[in-house]
C-alpha positions as CSV (number, residue, x, y, z in Angstrom):
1,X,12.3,29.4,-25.2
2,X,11.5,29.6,-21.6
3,X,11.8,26.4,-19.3
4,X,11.6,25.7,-15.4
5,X,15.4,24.4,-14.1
6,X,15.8,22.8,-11.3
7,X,18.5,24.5,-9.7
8,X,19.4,21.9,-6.5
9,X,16.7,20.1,-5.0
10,X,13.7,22.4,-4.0
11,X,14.7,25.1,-5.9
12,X,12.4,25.7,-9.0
13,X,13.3,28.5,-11.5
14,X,11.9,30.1,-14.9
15,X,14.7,30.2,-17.6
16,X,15.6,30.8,-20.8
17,X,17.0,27.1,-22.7
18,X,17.8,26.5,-26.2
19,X,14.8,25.5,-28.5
20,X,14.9,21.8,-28.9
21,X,16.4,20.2,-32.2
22,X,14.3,18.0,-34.3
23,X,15.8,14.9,-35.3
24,X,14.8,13.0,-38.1
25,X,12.8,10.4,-36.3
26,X,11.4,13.1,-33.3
27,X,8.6,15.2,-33.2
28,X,8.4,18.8,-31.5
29,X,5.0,19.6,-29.3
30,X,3.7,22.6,-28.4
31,X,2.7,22.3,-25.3
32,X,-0.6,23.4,-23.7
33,X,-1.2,21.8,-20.3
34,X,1.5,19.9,-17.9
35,X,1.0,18.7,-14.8
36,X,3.9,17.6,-12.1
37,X,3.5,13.6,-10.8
38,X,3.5,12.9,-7.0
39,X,7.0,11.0,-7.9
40,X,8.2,14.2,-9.8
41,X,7.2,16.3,-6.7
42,X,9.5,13.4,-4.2
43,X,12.4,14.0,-6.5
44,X,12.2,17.7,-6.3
45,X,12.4,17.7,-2.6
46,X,14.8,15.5,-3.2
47,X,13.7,11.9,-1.3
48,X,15.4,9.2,-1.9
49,X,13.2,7.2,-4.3
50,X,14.2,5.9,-7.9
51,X,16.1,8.0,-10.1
52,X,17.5,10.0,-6.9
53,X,20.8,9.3,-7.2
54,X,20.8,10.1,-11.0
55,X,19.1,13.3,-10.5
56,X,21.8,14.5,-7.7
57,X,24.5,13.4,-10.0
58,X,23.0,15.7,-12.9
59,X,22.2,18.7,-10.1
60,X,26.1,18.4,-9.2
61,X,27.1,19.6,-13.3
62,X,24.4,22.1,-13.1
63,X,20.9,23.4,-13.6
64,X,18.8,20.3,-14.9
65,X,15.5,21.0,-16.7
66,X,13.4,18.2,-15.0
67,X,10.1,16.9,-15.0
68,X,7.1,17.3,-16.9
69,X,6.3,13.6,-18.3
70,X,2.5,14.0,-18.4
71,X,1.1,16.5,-20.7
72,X,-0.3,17.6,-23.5
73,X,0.1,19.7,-26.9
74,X,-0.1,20.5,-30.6
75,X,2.7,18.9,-32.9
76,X,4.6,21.8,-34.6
77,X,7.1,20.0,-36.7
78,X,8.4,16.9,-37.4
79,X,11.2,14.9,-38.5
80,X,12.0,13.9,-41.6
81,X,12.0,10.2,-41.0
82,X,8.6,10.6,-39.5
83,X,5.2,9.2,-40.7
84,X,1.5,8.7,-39.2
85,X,2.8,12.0,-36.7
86,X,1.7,14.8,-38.5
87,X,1.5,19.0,-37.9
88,X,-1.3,20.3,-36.3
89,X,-2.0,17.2,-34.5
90,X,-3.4,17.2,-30.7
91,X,-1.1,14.8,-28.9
92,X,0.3,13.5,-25.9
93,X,3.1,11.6,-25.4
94,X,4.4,8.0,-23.5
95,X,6.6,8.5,-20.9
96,X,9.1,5.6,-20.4
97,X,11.5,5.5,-24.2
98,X,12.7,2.2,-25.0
99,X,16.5,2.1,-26.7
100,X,15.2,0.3,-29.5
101,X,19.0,-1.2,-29.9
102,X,19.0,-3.7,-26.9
103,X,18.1,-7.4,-26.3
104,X,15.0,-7.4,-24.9
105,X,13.9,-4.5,-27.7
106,X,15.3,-6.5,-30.5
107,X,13.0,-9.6,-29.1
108,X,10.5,-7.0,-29.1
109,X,10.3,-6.4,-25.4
110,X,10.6,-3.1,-25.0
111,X,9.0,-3.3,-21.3
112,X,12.2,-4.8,-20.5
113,X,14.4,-2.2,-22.1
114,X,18.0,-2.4,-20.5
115,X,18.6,2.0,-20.6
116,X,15.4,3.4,-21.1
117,X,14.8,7.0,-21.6
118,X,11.9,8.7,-19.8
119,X,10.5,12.0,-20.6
120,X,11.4,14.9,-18.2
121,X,13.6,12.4,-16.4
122,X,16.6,11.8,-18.7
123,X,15.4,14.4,-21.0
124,X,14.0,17.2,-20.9
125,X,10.3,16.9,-20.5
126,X,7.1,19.3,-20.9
127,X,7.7,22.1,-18.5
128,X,8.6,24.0,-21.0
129,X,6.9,25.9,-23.9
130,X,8.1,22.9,-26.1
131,X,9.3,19.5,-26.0
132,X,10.9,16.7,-28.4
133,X,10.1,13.4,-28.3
134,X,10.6,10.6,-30.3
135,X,7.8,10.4,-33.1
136,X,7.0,6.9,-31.6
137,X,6.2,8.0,-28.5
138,X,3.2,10.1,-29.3
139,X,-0.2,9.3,-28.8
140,X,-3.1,10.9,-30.8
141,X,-5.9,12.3,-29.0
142,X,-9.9,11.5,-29.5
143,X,-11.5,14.8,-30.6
144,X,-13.5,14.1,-27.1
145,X,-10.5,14.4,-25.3
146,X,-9.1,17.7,-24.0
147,X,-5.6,18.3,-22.9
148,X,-6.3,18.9,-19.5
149,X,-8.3,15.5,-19.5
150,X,-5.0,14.2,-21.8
151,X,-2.7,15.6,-19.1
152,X,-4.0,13.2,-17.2
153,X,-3.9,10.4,-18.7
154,X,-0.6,8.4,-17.4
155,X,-2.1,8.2,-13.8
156,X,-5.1,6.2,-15.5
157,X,-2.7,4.5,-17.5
158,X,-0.4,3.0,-14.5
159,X,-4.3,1.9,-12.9
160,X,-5.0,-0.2,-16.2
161,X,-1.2,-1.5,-15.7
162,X,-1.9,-2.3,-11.8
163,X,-5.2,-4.0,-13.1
164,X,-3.6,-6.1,-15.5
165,X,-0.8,-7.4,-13.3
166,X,-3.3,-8.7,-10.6
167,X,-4.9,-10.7,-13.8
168,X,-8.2,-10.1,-12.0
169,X,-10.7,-12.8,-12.2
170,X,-14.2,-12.4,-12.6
171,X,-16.0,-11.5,-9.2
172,X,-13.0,-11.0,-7.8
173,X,-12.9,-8.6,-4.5
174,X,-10.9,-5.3,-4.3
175,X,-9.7,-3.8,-1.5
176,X,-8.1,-0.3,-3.2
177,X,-6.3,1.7,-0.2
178,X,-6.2,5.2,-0.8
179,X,-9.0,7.8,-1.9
180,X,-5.8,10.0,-4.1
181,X,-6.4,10.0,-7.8
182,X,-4.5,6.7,-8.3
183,X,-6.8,5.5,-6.1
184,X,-9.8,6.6,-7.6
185,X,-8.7,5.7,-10.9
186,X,-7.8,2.0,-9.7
187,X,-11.6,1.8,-8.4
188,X,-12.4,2.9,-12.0
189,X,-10.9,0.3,-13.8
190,X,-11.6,-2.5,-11.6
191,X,-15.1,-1.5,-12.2
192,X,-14.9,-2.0,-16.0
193,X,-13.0,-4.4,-15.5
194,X,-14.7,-7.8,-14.3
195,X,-14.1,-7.0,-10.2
196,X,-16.8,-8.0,-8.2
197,X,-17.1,-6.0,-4.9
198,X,-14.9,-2.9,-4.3
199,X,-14.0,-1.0,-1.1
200,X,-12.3,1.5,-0.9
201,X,-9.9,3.0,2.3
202,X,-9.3,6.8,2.9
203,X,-9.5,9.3,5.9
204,X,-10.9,12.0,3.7
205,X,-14.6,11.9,3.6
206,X,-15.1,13.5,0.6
207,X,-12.6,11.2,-1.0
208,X,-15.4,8.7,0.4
209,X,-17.8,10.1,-1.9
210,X,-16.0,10.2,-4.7
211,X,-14.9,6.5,-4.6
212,X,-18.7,5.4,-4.5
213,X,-19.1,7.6,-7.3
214,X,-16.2,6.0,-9.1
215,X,-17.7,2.3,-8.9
216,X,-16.9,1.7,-5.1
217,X,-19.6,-0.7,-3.1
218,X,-18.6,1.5,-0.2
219,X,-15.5,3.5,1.5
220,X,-14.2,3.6,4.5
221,X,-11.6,4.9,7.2
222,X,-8.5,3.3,8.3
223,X,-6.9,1.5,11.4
224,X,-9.8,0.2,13.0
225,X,-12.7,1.2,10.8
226,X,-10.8,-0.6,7.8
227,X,-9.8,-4.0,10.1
228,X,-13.6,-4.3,10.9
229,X,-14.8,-3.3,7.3
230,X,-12.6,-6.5,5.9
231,X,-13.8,-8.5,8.3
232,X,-17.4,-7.6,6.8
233,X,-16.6,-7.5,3.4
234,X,-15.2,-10.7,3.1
235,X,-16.3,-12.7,5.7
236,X,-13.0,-12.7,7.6
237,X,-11.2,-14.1,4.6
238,X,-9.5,-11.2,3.2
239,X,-9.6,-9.6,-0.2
240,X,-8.3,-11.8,-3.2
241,X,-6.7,-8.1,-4.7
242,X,-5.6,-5.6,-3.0
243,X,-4.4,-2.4,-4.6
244,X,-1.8,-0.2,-1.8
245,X,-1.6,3.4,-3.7
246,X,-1.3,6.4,-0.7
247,X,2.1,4.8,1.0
248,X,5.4,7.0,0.1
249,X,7.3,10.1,1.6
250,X,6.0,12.0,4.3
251,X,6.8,15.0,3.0
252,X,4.2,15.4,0.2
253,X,1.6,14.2,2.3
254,X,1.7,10.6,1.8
255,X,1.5,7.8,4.6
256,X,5.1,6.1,4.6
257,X,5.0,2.3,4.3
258,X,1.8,1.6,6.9
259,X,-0.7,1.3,3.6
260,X,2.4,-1.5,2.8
261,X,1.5,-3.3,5.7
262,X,-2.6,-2.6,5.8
263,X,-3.0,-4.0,2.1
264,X,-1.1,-7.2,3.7
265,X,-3.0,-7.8,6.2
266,X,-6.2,-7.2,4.6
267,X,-5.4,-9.5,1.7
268,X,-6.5,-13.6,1.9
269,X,-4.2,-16.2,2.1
270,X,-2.6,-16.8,-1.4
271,X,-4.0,-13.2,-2.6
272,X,-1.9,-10.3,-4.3
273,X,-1.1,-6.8,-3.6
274,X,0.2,-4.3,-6.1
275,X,2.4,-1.3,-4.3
276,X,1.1,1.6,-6.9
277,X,2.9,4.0,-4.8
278,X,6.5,5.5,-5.0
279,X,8.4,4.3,-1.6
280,X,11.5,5.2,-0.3
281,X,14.6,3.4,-1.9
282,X,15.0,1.0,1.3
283,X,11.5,0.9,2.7
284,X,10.6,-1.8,5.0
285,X,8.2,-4.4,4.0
286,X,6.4,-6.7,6.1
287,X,8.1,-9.6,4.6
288,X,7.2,-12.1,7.2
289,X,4.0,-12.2,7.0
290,X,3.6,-12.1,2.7
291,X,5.5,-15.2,3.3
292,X,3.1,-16.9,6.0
293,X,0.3,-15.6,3.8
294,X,2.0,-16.6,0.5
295,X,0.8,-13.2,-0.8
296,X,2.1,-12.2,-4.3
297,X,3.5,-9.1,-4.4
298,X,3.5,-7.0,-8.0
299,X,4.7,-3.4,-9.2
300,X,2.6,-2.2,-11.9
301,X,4.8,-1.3,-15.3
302,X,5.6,2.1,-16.7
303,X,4.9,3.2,-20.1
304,X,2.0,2.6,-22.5
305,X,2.4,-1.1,-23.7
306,X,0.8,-3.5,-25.3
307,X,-1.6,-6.4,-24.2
308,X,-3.8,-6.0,-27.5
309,X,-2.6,-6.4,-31.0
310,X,-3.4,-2.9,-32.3
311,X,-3.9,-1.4,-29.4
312,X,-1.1,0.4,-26.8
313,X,-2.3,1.3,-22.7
314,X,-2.7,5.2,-23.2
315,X,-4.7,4.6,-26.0
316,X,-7.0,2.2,-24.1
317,X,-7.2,4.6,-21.6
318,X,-7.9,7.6,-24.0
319,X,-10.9,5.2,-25.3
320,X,-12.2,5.1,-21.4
321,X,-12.2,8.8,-21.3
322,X,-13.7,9.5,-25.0
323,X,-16.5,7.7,-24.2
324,X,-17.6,8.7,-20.4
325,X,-16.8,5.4,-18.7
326,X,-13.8,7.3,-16.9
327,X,-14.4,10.9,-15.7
328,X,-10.5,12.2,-14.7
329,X,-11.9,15.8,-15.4
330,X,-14.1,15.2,-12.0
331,X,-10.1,15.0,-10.4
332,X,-8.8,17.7,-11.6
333,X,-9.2,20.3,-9.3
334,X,-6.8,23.2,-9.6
335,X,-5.9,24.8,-13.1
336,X,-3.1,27.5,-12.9
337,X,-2.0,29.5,-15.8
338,X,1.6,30.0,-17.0
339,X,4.9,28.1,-16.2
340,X,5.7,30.7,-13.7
341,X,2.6,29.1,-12.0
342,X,4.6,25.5,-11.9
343,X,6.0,26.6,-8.2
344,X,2.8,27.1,-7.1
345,X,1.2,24.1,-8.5
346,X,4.3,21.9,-6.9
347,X,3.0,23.5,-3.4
348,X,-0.6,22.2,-4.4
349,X,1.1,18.5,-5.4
350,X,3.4,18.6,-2.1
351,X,0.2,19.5,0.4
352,X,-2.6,17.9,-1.8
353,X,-4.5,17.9,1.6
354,X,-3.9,21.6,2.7
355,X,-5.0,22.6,-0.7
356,X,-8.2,20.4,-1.3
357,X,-6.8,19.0,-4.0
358,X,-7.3,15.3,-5.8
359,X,-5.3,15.0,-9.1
360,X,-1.7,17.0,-9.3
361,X,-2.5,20.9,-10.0
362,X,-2.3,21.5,-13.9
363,X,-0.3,24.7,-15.5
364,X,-2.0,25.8,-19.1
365,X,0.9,27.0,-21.2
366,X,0.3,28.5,-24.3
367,X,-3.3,29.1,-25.9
Protein backbone atom coordinates (compact mmCIF):
# COMPACT_ATOMS: atom_id res chain seq x y z
CA UNK A 1 0.00 0.00 0.00
CA UNK A 2 1.31 3.38 -0.30
CA UNK A 3 2.58 5.49 2.76
CA UNK A 4 4.49 8.86 3.36
CA UNK A 5 8.31 8.06 4.92
CA UNK A 6 10.06 10.31 6.46
CA UNK A 7 13.30 10.15 4.99
CA UNK A 8 15.65 12.52 7.53
CA UNK A 9 14.03 15.40 9.03
CA UNK A 10 12.15 17.59 6.45
CA UNK A 11 12.17 15.32 3.89
CA UNK A 12 8.60 13.88 3.24
CA UNK A 13 8.14 11.05 0.56
CA UNK A 14 5.24 8.77 -1.08
CA UNK A 15 6.20 5.03 -0.82
CA UNK A 16 5.21 1.78 -1.19
CA UNK A 17 5.22 -0.22 2.63
CA UNK A 18 3.98 -3.56 3.46
CA UNK A 19 0.11 -3.81 4.30
CA UNK A 20 -0.24 -3.93 7.97
CA UNK A 21 -0.80 -7.41 9.76
CA UNK A 22 -3.78 -7.90 11.90
CA UNK A 23 -3.31 -9.34 15.14
CA UNK A 24 -5.72 -10.97 17.02
CA UNK A 25 -6.65 -8.23 19.41
CA UNK A 26 -6.02 -5.16 16.52
CA UNK A 27 -8.21 -3.69 14.10
CA UNK A 28 -7.25 -2.45 10.42
CA UNK A 29 -8.88 1.19 9.27
CA UNK A 30 -9.27 2.35 6.13
CA UNK A 31 -8.55 5.56 6.26
CA UNK A 32 -10.38 8.57 4.81
CA UNK A 33 -9.13 11.83 6.29
CA UNK A 34 -5.71 12.56 8.29
CA UNK A 35 -4.51 15.61 9.35
CA UNK A 36 -0.67 16.36 10.62
CA UNK A 37 -0.51 18.01 14.52
CA UNK A 38 1.48 21.23 15.10
CA UNK A 39 3.76 18.76 17.28
CA UNK A 40 3.97 16.24 14.32
CA UNK A 41 4.90 19.31 12.02
CA UNK A 42 8.05 20.39 14.99
CA UNK A 43 9.31 16.88 14.77
CA UNK A 44 9.41 16.80 11.09
CA UNK A 45 11.60 19.89 10.95
CA UNK A 46 13.15 18.28 13.34
CA UNK A 47 13.04 20.72 16.75
CA UNK A 48 13.97 19.51 19.63
CA UNK A 49 10.75 18.81 21.49
CA UNK A 50 9.59 15.33 23.04
CA UNK A 51 10.10 12.33 21.19
CA UNK A 52 13.11 14.16 19.17
CA UNK A 53 15.66 12.14 20.23
CA UNK A 54 13.75 8.86 19.53
CA UNK A 55 12.71 9.95 16.16
CA UNK A 56 16.60 10.79 15.09
CA UNK A 57 17.56 7.47 16.54
CA UNK A 58 14.89 5.69 14.18
CA UNK A 59 15.89 8.23 11.01
CA UNK A 60 19.55 6.92 11.66
CA UNK A 61 18.36 2.88 10.70
CA UNK A 62 16.33 4.27 7.93
CA UNK A 63 13.15 5.59 6.37
CA UNK A 64 10.50 5.89 9.38
CA UNK A 65 6.78 6.07 8.41
CA UNK A 66 5.81 8.80 10.97
CA UNK A 67 2.94 10.67 11.99
CA UNK A 68 -0.57 10.65 11.39
CA UNK A 69 -2.21 10.14 15.01
CA UNK A 70 -5.42 12.07 14.29
CA UNK A 71 -7.75 10.75 11.73
CA UNK A 72 -10.36 8.96 10.67
CA UNK A 73 -11.69 5.75 8.65
CA UNK A 74 -13.81 2.73 7.95
CA UNK A 75 -12.81 -0.65 9.94
CA UNK A 76 -11.96 -3.26 7.20
CA UNK A 77 -11.04 -6.23 9.37
CA UNK A 78 -10.53 -7.30 12.56
CA UNK A 79 -8.90 -9.57 14.79
CA UNK A 80 -9.89 -12.52 16.03
CA UNK A 81 -9.83 -11.74 19.66
CA UNK A 82 -11.85 -8.69 18.97
CA UNK A 83 -15.39 -7.82 20.04
CA UNK A 84 -17.80 -4.51 20.17
CA UNK A 85 -15.15 -3.31 16.87
CA UNK A 86 -16.81 -4.48 14.09
CA UNK A 87 -16.49 -4.21 9.89
CA UNK A 88 -17.90 -1.42 8.31
CA UNK A 89 -17.71 0.73 11.23
CA UNK A 90 -16.84 4.67 10.98
CA UNK A 91 -14.05 5.08 13.54
CA UNK A 92 -11.36 6.99 14.81
CA UNK A 93 -8.87 6.07 17.01
CA UNK A 94 -6.94 7.28 20.56
CA UNK A 95 -3.65 8.25 20.20
CA UNK A 96 -1.49 7.54 23.34
CA UNK A 97 -1.44 3.08 23.74
CA UNK A 98 -1.08 2.01 27.12
CA UNK A 99 1.19 -1.43 27.60
CA UNK A 100 -1.47 -3.01 29.45
CA UNK A 101 1.38 -5.21 31.30
CA UNK A 102 2.91 -2.51 33.61
CA UNK A 103 2.28 -1.24 37.20
CA UNK A 104 0.35 1.56 36.88
CA UNK A 105 -1.83 -0.41 34.06
CA UNK A 106 -2.32 -3.35 36.27
CA UNK A 107 -3.68 -0.79 39.11
CA UNK A 108 -5.69 0.38 36.21
CA UNK A 109 -3.79 3.57 35.49
CA UNK A 110 -3.14 3.53 32.26
CA UNK A 111 -2.53 7.48 32.20
CA UNK A 112 0.54 6.59 33.98
CA UNK A 113 1.66 3.88 31.58
CA UNK A 114 5.54 3.34 32.01
CA UNK A 115 6.23 2.56 27.73
CA UNK A 116 3.37 3.78 26.06
CA UNK A 117 2.80 3.39 22.44
CA UNK A 118 1.41 6.34 20.46
CA UNK A 119 -0.03 6.14 17.06
CA UNK A 120 2.23 7.48 14.19
CA UNK A 121 4.88 7.94 16.81
CA UNK A 122 6.15 4.44 17.69
CA UNK A 123 4.05 2.97 15.08
CA UNK A 124 3.07 3.63 12.17
CA UNK A 125 0.11 5.98 12.16
CA UNK A 126 -2.67 7.10 9.48
CA UNK A 127 -0.65 8.60 6.70
CA UNK A 128 -1.13 5.92 4.96
CA UNK A 129 -4.01 4.20 2.98
CA UNK A 130 -4.38 1.92 6.17
CA UNK A 131 -3.47 1.61 9.62
CA UNK A 132 -3.57 -1.06 12.68
CA UNK A 133 -4.39 -0.28 15.85
CA UNK A 134 -5.25 -2.01 18.81
CA UNK A 135 -9.05 -2.88 18.80
CA UNK A 136 -9.18 -0.91 22.18
CA UNK A 137 -8.11 2.08 20.94
CA UNK A 138 -10.92 2.82 18.55
CA UNK A 139 -13.57 5.07 19.07
CA UNK A 140 -17.01 4.89 17.29
CA UNK A 141 -18.26 7.74 15.63
CA UNK A 142 -21.96 9.50 16.06
CA UNK A 143 -23.78 9.17 12.63
CA UNK A 144 -23.62 13.30 13.11
CA UNK A 145 -20.06 13.11 12.97
CA UNK A 146 -18.02 13.28 9.72
CA UNK A 147 -14.48 12.27 9.49
CA UNK A 148 -13.22 15.48 8.68
CA UNK A 149 -15.02 16.81 11.93
CA UNK A 150 -13.61 13.20 13.54
CA UNK A 151 -10.08 14.16 12.29
CA UNK A 152 -10.30 16.59 14.47
CA UNK A 153 -11.19 15.50 17.36
CA UNK A 154 -7.78 15.02 19.56
CA UNK A 155 -7.16 18.89 19.45
CA UNK A 156 -10.79 19.16 21.31
CA UNK A 157 -9.83 16.33 23.29
CA UNK A 158 -6.46 17.72 24.80
CA UNK A 159 -8.90 21.28 25.56
CA UNK A 160 -11.38 19.06 27.64
CA UNK A 161 -8.02 17.51 29.33
CA UNK A 162 -6.54 21.19 29.92
CA UNK A 163 -10.11 21.99 31.30
CA UNK A 164 -10.17 19.27 33.66
CA UNK A 165 -6.70 19.77 35.08
CA UNK A 166 -7.38 23.46 36.16
CA UNK A 167 -10.57 21.80 38.04
CA UNK A 168 -12.40 25.02 37.10
CA UNK A 169 -14.78 26.39 39.55
CA UNK A 170 -17.91 27.83 38.88
CA UNK A 171 -17.55 31.60 37.78
CA UNK A 172 -14.23 31.22 37.46
CA UNK A 173 -12.20 33.74 35.00
CA UNK A 174 -10.27 32.57 31.86
CA UNK A 175 -7.66 34.13 30.32
CA UNK A 176 -6.99 31.64 27.08
CA UNK A 177 -3.76 33.02 25.18
CA UNK A 178 -3.85 32.25 21.65
CA UNK A 179 -6.61 32.59 18.94
CA UNK A 180 -4.98 28.87 17.07
CA UNK A 181 -7.44 26.07 17.12
CA UNK A 182 -6.35 24.90 20.62
CA UNK A 183 -7.20 28.04 21.56
CA UNK A 184 -10.44 28.34 20.25
CA UNK A 185 -11.34 25.07 21.32
CA UNK A 186 -10.12 25.80 25.00
CA UNK A 187 -12.63 28.97 24.83
CA UNK A 188 -15.17 26.28 23.79
CA UNK A 189 -15.05 24.10 26.56
CA UNK A 190 -14.61 26.56 29.25
CA UNK A 191 -17.83 27.91 27.95
CA UNK A 192 -19.68 24.57 28.63
CA UNK A 193 -17.96 24.13 31.18
CA UNK A 194 -18.91 26.36 34.35
CA UNK A 195 -16.22 29.48 33.46
CA UNK A 196 -17.45 32.59 34.17
CA UNK A 197 -15.80 35.42 32.06
CA UNK A 198 -13.52 34.52 29.10
CA UNK A 199 -10.89 36.56 27.23
CA UNK A 200 -9.22 35.72 24.82
CA UNK A 201 -5.37 36.94 23.49
CA UNK A 202 -4.36 36.89 19.74
CA UNK A 203 -2.76 39.34 17.13
CA UNK A 204 -4.93 38.01 14.35
CA UNK A 205 -8.11 39.91 14.15
CA UNK A 206 -10.10 37.56 12.58
CA UNK A 207 -8.97 35.01 15.15
CA UNK A 208 -10.73 37.88 17.32
CA UNK A 209 -13.96 37.09 15.79
CA UNK A 210 -13.91 33.83 16.01
CA UNK A 211 -13.12 33.52 19.81
CA UNK A 212 -16.34 35.79 20.48
CA UNK A 213 -18.02 33.38 18.35
CA UNK A 214 -16.70 30.49 20.29
CA UNK A 215 -17.98 31.77 23.83
CA UNK A 216 -15.29 34.56 24.34
CA UNK A 217 -16.68 37.89 26.49
CA UNK A 218 -14.11 39.63 24.26
CA UNK A 219 -10.50 39.28 22.47
CA UNK A 220 -7.79 41.06 22.41
CA UNK A 221 -4.10 41.84 21.23
CA UNK A 222 -0.98 41.24 23.06
CA UNK A 223 1.93 43.19 24.85
CA UNK A 224 0.27 46.11 25.91
CA UNK A 225 -3.30 45.77 24.75
CA UNK A 226 -3.40 42.32 26.80
CA UNK A 227 -1.55 44.02 30.18
CA UNK A 228 -4.27 46.73 30.07
CA UNK A 229 -7.24 44.29 29.13
CA UNK A 230 -6.28 42.17 32.59
CA UNK A 231 -6.10 44.99 34.39
CA UNK A 232 -9.90 45.62 33.15
CA UNK A 233 -11.01 42.29 33.27
CA UNK A 234 -10.20 41.47 36.62
CA UNK A 235 -9.89 44.42 38.44
CA UNK A 236 -6.03 44.23 38.61
CA UNK A 237 -6.19 40.88 40.28
CA UNK A 238 -5.36 38.64 37.61
CA UNK A 239 -7.19 35.71 36.09
CA UNK A 240 -7.89 32.59 38.51
CA UNK A 241 -7.10 30.23 35.04
CA UNK A 242 -5.10 30.84 32.52
CA UNK A 243 -4.79 28.62 29.53
CA UNK A 244 -0.96 29.39 27.47
CA UNK A 245 -1.62 27.50 23.94
CA UNK A 246 0.41 29.58 20.95
CA UNK A 247 4.08 29.35 22.71
CA UNK A 248 6.54 26.62 20.85
CA UNK A 249 9.07 26.66 17.93
CA UNK A 250 9.56 29.55 15.82
CA UNK A 251 9.72 27.79 12.94
CA UNK A 252 6.09 26.75 12.40
CA UNK A 253 4.87 30.03 13.33
CA UNK A 254 4.53 29.76 16.91
CA UNK A 255 5.66 32.49 19.64
CA UNK A 256 8.64 30.67 21.58
CA UNK A 257 8.19 30.76 25.40
CA UNK A 258 6.88 34.73 25.72
CA UNK A 259 2.99 33.31 25.92
CA UNK A 260 4.95 31.17 29.03
CA UNK A 261 5.70 34.23 30.65
CA UNK A 262 2.31 36.48 29.57
CA UNK A 263 -0.07 33.64 31.04
CA UNK A 264 2.15 34.23 34.33
CA UNK A 265 1.94 37.40 34.68
CA UNK A 266 -1.61 37.71 33.83
CA UNK A 267 -2.60 35.00 36.33
CA UNK A 268 -3.69 36.14 40.23
CA UNK A 269 -1.83 35.24 43.10
CA UNK A 270 -2.31 31.48 43.92
CA UNK A 271 -3.98 30.92 40.24
CA UNK A 272 -2.96 28.16 37.65
CA UNK A 273 -1.69 28.11 34.20
CA UNK A 274 -1.80 25.02 31.88
CA UNK A 275 1.18 25.23 29.00
CA UNK A 276 -1.20 23.45 26.13
CA UNK A 277 1.59 24.10 23.79
CA UNK A 278 4.63 21.85 22.69
CA UNK A 279 7.98 23.82 23.88
CA UNK A 280 11.30 23.22 23.24
CA UNK A 281 13.03 20.38 25.38
CA UNK A 282 14.92 23.06 27.65
CA UNK A 283 12.71 26.02 27.42
CA UNK A 284 12.98 28.69 29.91
CA UNK A 285 10.34 29.34 32.35
CA UNK A 286 9.76 32.24 34.46
CA UNK A 287 10.27 30.28 37.48
CA UNK A 288 10.84 33.16 39.83
CA UNK A 289 7.93 34.68 39.68
CA UNK A 290 5.37 31.29 39.64
CA UNK A 291 7.11 30.95 42.86
CA UNK A 292 6.41 34.70 44.31
CA UNK A 293 2.95 34.17 42.86
CA UNK A 294 2.52 30.60 44.11
CA UNK A 295 1.06 29.91 40.66
CA UNK A 296 0.27 26.17 39.88
CA UNK A 297 1.61 25.15 36.92
CA UNK A 298 -0.26 21.88 34.88
CA UNK A 299 0.36 19.97 31.53
CA UNK A 300 -2.78 18.68 30.18
CA UNK A 301 -2.70 14.62 29.60
CA UNK A 302 -2.65 12.79 26.37
CA UNK A 303 -4.93 10.16 25.27
CA UNK A 304 -8.66 9.75 25.71
CA UNK A 305 -9.29 8.81 29.47
CA UNK A 306 -11.58 8.48 31.77
CA UNK A 307 -13.16 10.97 34.43
CA UNK A 308 -16.74 9.32 33.94
CA UNK A 309 -17.63 5.69 34.57
CA UNK A 310 -18.84 4.82 31.01
CA UNK A 311 -17.62 7.42 29.38
CA UNK A 312 -13.77 7.91 27.84
CA UNK A 313 -12.50 11.95 26.68
CA UNK A 314 -12.96 11.46 22.70
CA UNK A 315 -16.09 10.25 23.31
CA UNK A 316 -17.11 13.24 25.40
CA UNK A 317 -15.85 15.28 22.91
CA UNK A 318 -17.57 13.43 19.97
CA UNK A 319 -20.87 14.07 22.07
CA UNK A 320 -19.98 18.04 21.97
CA UNK A 321 -19.70 17.83 18.28
CA UNK A 322 -22.83 15.50 17.52
CA UNK A 323 -24.90 17.79 19.11
CA UNK A 324 -23.79 21.49 17.90
CA UNK A 325 -22.32 22.76 21.16
CA UNK A 326 -18.75 22.57 19.46
CA UNK A 327 -18.40 23.61 15.80
CA UNK A 328 -14.53 22.33 14.82
CA UNK A 329 -15.81 22.17 11.16
CA UNK A 330 -15.95 26.21 11.42
CA UNK A 331 -11.75 25.49 11.87
CA UNK A 332 -11.16 23.56 9.38
CA UNK A 333 -10.10 25.53 6.68
CA UNK A 334 -8.06 23.78 4.00
CA UNK A 335 -9.12 20.19 2.59
CA UNK A 336 -6.44 18.65 0.14
CA UNK A 337 -6.95 15.50 -1.58
CA UNK A 338 -4.58 12.55 -1.81
CA UNK A 339 -1.41 11.61 0.44
CA UNK A 340 0.71 13.09 -2.24
CA UNK A 341 -1.07 16.32 -0.90
CA UNK A 342 0.48 15.54 2.81
CA UNK A 343 3.64 17.89 1.69
CA UNK A 344 1.59 20.45 0.93
CA UNK A 345 -0.66 20.33 3.75
CA UNK A 346 2.71 20.21 6.21
CA UNK A 347 3.52 23.74 4.38
CA UNK A 348 -0.08 24.89 5.38
CA UNK A 349 0.61 23.41 9.26
CA UNK A 350 4.29 24.99 9.24
CA UNK A 351 3.00 28.79 7.97
CA UNK A 352 -0.65 28.48 9.37
CA UNK A 353 -0.36 32.36 9.09
CA UNK A 354 0.92 32.72 5.48
CA UNK A 355 -1.84 30.33 4.47
CA UNK A 356 -4.94 31.68 6.39
CA UNK A 357 -5.22 28.80 8.01
CA UNK A 358 -6.91 27.80 11.72
CA UNK A 359 -6.97 24.03 12.29
CA UNK A 360 -3.98 21.78 10.64
CA UNK A 361 -4.73 21.30 6.69
CA UNK A 362 -6.62 17.85 6.28
CA UNK A 363 -5.68 15.25 3.29
CA UNK A 364 -9.00 12.99 2.14
CA UNK A 365 -7.57 9.65 1.28
CA UNK A 366 -9.65 7.15 -0.11
CA UNK A 367 -13.48 7.71 -1.04
Amino acid sequence: MRAVLLHDFGELRLGDVPEPECGPHDAVIDVRCVQLSVTECMLIAGDDVALHDQLADRLRRGPVQFGGHEFAGVVSAVGAAVTGVRVGQRVTAVETLPCGHCVSCARGRGDGCLTPGVIGFTRPGALAERVCVPATAVVPLPSEVGFSEAAAVQPLAGAVHAHAALAVRPGESILVIGGGVMGLLAVAVARHGNAGGVLVSTRSERKRELARRFGADDAVGAGEELTRAVAEFTGGAGFDVVVETAGGSRSVGLAGTETVDAAVQAARRGGRVAIVSVLPTRAELPAGTMREKAITLVHPRSGAGYYAQHTSVFEHSLGLIARGQVDVGALITHRLSGLEAVQEALEITCDKERFGAINPAQVQVGS
